[in-house]
N, C-alpha and C positions, 0 to 999 in steps of 0.2 A: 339518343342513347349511345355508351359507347359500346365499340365491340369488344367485343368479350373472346377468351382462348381459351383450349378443349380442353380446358381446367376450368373454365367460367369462371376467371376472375377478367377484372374489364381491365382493357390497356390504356392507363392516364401517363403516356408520357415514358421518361425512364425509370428503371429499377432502382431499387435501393443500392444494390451491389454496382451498380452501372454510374450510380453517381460516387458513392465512396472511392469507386478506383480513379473516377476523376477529379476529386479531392485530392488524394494518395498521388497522383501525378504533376497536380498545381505544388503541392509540400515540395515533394521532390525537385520539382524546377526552383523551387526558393531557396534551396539549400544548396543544391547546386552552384547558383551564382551566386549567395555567399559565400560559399567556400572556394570560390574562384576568386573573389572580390579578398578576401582574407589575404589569401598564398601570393597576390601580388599586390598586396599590401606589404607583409612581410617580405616579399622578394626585394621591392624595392627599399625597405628597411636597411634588408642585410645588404643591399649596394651601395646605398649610401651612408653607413656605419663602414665599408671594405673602402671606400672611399677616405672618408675623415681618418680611419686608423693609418692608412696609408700617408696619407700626407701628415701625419703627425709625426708616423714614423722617420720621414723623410725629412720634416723639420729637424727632428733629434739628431737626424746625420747632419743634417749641415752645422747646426746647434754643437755640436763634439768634433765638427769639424775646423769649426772657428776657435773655440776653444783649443785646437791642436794645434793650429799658426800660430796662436799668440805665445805659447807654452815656448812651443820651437826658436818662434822669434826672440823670445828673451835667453833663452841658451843661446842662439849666434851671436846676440849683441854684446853679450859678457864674454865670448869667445874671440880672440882674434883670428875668426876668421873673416872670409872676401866681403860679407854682408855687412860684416861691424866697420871693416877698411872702410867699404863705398860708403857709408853711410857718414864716418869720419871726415871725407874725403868731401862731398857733394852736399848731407844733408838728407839724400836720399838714395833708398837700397832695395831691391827685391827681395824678395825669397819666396819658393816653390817647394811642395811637398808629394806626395802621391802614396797613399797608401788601400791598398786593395782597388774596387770601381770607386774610390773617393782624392777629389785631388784640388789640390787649394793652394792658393796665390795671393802672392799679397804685395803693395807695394808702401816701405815704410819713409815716413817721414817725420822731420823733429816738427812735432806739432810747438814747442813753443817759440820757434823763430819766427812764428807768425803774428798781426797785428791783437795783440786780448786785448774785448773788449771787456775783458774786468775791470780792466784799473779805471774806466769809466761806468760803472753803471749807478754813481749816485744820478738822484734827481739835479742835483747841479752842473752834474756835468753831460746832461743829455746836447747841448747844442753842440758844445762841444765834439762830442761822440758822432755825431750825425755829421757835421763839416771835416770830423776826421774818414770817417766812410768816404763821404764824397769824393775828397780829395785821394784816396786810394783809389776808388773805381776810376776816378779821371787817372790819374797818371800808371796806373799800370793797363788801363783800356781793361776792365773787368766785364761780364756782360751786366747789359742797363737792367736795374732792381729799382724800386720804390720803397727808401728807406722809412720803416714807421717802427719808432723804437716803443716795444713794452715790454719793460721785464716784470719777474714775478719777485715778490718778497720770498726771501728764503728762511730758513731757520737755523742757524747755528749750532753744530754738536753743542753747545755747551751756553744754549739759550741766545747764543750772538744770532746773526742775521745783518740781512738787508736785501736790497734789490737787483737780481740775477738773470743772465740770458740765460736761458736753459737750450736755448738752439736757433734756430738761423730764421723760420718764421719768427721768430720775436725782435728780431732786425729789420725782417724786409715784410712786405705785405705781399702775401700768396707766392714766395718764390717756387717756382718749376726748379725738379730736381736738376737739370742741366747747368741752371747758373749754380747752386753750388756742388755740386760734382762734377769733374773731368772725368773719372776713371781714367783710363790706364794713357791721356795726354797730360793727366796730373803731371806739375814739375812743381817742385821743392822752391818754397820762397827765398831760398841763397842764390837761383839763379840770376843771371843778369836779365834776361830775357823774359818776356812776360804772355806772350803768344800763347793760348792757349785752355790760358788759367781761370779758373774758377774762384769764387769767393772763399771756398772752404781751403783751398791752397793757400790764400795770405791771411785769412780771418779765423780764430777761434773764439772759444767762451769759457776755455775750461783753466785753470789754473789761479796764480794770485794776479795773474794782471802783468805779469813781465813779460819782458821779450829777451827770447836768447840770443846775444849778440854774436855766437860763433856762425851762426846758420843765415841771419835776416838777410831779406832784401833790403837793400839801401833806401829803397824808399818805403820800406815797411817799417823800419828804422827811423825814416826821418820825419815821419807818419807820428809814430811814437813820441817823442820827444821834443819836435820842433818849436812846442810853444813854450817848451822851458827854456832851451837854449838854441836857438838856428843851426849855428855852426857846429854843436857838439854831434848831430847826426853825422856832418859829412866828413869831421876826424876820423871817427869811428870807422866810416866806410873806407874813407883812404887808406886808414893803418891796417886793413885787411887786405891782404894779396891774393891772390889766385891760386901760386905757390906755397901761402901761406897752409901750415895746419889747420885746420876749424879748433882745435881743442886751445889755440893761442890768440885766439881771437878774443878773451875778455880782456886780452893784456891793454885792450883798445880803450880802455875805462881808467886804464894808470894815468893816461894824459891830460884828465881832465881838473880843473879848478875845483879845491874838496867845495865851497857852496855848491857853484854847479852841480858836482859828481857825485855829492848828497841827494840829489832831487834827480836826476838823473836814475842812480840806482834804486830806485823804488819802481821804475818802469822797463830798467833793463837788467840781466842778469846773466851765468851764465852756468854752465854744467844742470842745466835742466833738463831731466830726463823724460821728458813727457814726449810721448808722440801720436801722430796717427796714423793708421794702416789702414787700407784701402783696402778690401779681399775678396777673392771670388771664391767661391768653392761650385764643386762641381759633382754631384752624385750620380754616378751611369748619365744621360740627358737631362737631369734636372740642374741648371744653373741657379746659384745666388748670388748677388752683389753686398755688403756690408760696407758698414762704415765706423771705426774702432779708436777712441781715444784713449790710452793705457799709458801708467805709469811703470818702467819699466828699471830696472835696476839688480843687479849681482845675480843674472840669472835668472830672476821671477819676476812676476807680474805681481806689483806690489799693488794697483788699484785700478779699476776702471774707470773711465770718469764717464764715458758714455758709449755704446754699443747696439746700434740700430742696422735693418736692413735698409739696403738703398731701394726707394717703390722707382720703376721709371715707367 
C-alpha cells in the first residue's frame, strides 16, 4: 500500500504543481538558448553586412579615386606643364595627387608606341603573330611566357567585327601578374634599354593595330614592320635622335618609297594619343594597384579602352 499524508491522500511520486514548474523551466531553458542562438545570429549578420558595407565603401574611394588621376591627368597633358614636357620628352611622365587621407599615383605612358597586336589578329596571320611575339621576348629578354593565342570574335558598332585580344591571358597561357606588370620598374618602349620590362611595357591590344613612331623601341618598330620592308624599320630608328623632339619623329616616314610607305603606314602612325597609366591609390592603409588604357585628348578623357585592378 502506499503511504498516505495527514490529509489521507497517498504519495504517488510528484505533484501536479511540482511537475508544471518543471515543465515552466525546461520552456524557459528553450527559449533561452534560442534567443541566445537568434542575437548571435544577427550579431554576426550585422558584422558581416559593417564588413561588405565597409569595403564597398572603400572600393568607391579608390573607384573616384582613379577616376580623379585620370580627370587630372588629361588637364596636365593638354597643359604645358612638366608632366606633358616629360612625357613629350621620354614617352614617359608621373603624376601624383593627394587629396584629404586619399592619395594617388600614377605612372604615364604612350600606350601606342608599343607592339599591337591588332593589326594581327586575323586567323591568317596567327603564326605570324606568334614568331612576332617570339622574336620580341628574345631580343628585348622579356620574362619567359608560353604563347597560346585565342582571341574572341568581336562585334562591330555598326554589325562589323571579327577576331580580338581582349587581354594578355589570350596571348599567353596562365600568365602571373609579374610577367606583364613592372609597376613602378615599368620604362616606356622609347627606351634604349630593356632591363626590367614587362610584356605589358612593349605589348598592347587596344587600338587599330599601329604603332606610334614618335615613342617605339626600335626593335618594337622593327618588330612591326620587318616583314614588309627590313630596312624601313632601322631608317626610321636612325632618323630619330635622342636630341630629337618625339613630336618630329613621324617626319621618319617622309623617307620612305610611297609602295613601301603605303604598306608601312597601316602599321605605323603617329600623333596617337592613346596611353596607359599605371596607378596606385592609397586610402588611409588600404593600397590599390590599376592598370588604365585611356584615350586622351584636349583636356578630357575621350574613351576608355580598358581599366582593371592589378590582383598580385
Amino acid at each position: 500500500m502506499l503511504p498516505k499524508t495527514r490529509y489521507g491522500r497517498p504519495v504517488n511520486g510528484l505533484s501536479r504543481t511540482t511537475r508544471r514548474r518543471g515543465v515552466a523551466l525546461v520552456v524557459t531553458m528553450m527559449l533561452i538558448v534560442l534567443l541566445v542562438a537568434v542575437t548571435a545570429r544577427l550579431a554576426r549578420t550585422a558584422a558581416v553586412e559593417s564588413i561588405r558595407a565597409g569595403r564597398t565603401g572603400g572600393s568607391l574611394q579608390h573607384e573616384l579615386a582613379v577616376d580623379s588621376l585620370l580627370r587630372w591627368s588629361a588637364i596636365e597633358l593638354a597643359a604645358e606643364s612638366e608632366v606633358a614636357r616629360e612625357l613629350e620628352r621620354s614617352g614617359r611622365t608621373e603624376i601624383a595627387i593627394a587629396v584629404g587621407d586619399c592619395r594617388m599615383s600614377g605612372v604615364i605612358v604612350s600606350d601606342a608606341a608599343k607592339f599591337n597586336v591588332a593589326a594581327f589578329a586575323g586567323e591568317k596571320d596567327r603564326g605570324l603573330l606568334e614568331r612576332k611575339l617570339e622574336a620580341l621576348g628574345r631580343r628585348l629578354e622579356l620574362p619567359p611566357v608560353r604563347i597560346d593565342l585565342r582571341p574572341v570574335q568581336s562585334r562591330g558598332s555598326r554589325g562589323g567585327g571579327g577576331p580580338r585580344y581582349r587581354w594578355y591571358d589570350q596571348l599567353f597561357r596562365n600568365p602571373v601578374p609579374e610577367t606583364i606588370h613592372s609597376w613602378r620598374e615599368q620604362q616606356t618602349a622609347g627606351n634604349e634599354g630593356s632591363a626590367g620590362l614587362a610584356w605589358s611595357d612593349v605589348v598592347t591590344l587596344f587600338g587599330d593595330g599601329r604603332v606610334d613612331v614618335r615613342y617605339a623601341h626600335p626593335e618594337v618598330l622593327r618588330i612591326a614592320i620587318e616583314d614588309l620592308d627590313p630596312g624601313a624599320a632601322q631608317a626610321i630608328a636612325e632618323q630619330r635622335t635622342r636630341n630629337e623632339k618625339a613630336s618630329e619623329g613621324g617626319k621618319a616616314l617622309n623617307g620612305l618609297r610611297a609602295p613601301v610607305r603605303r604598306r608601312v603606314e597601316a602599321r605605323l602612325g603617329e600623333q596617337i594619343n592613346r596611353y596607359a597609366i599605371t596607378i596606385e591609390t592609397a586610402v588611409n592603409a588600404d593600397r590599390r594597384r590599376w592598370y588604365v588604357v585611356a584615350s586622351i585628348a584636349g583636356g578630357r578623357v575621350e574613351q576608355v579602352c580598358y581599366r582593371g585592378q592589378i590582383r598580385w
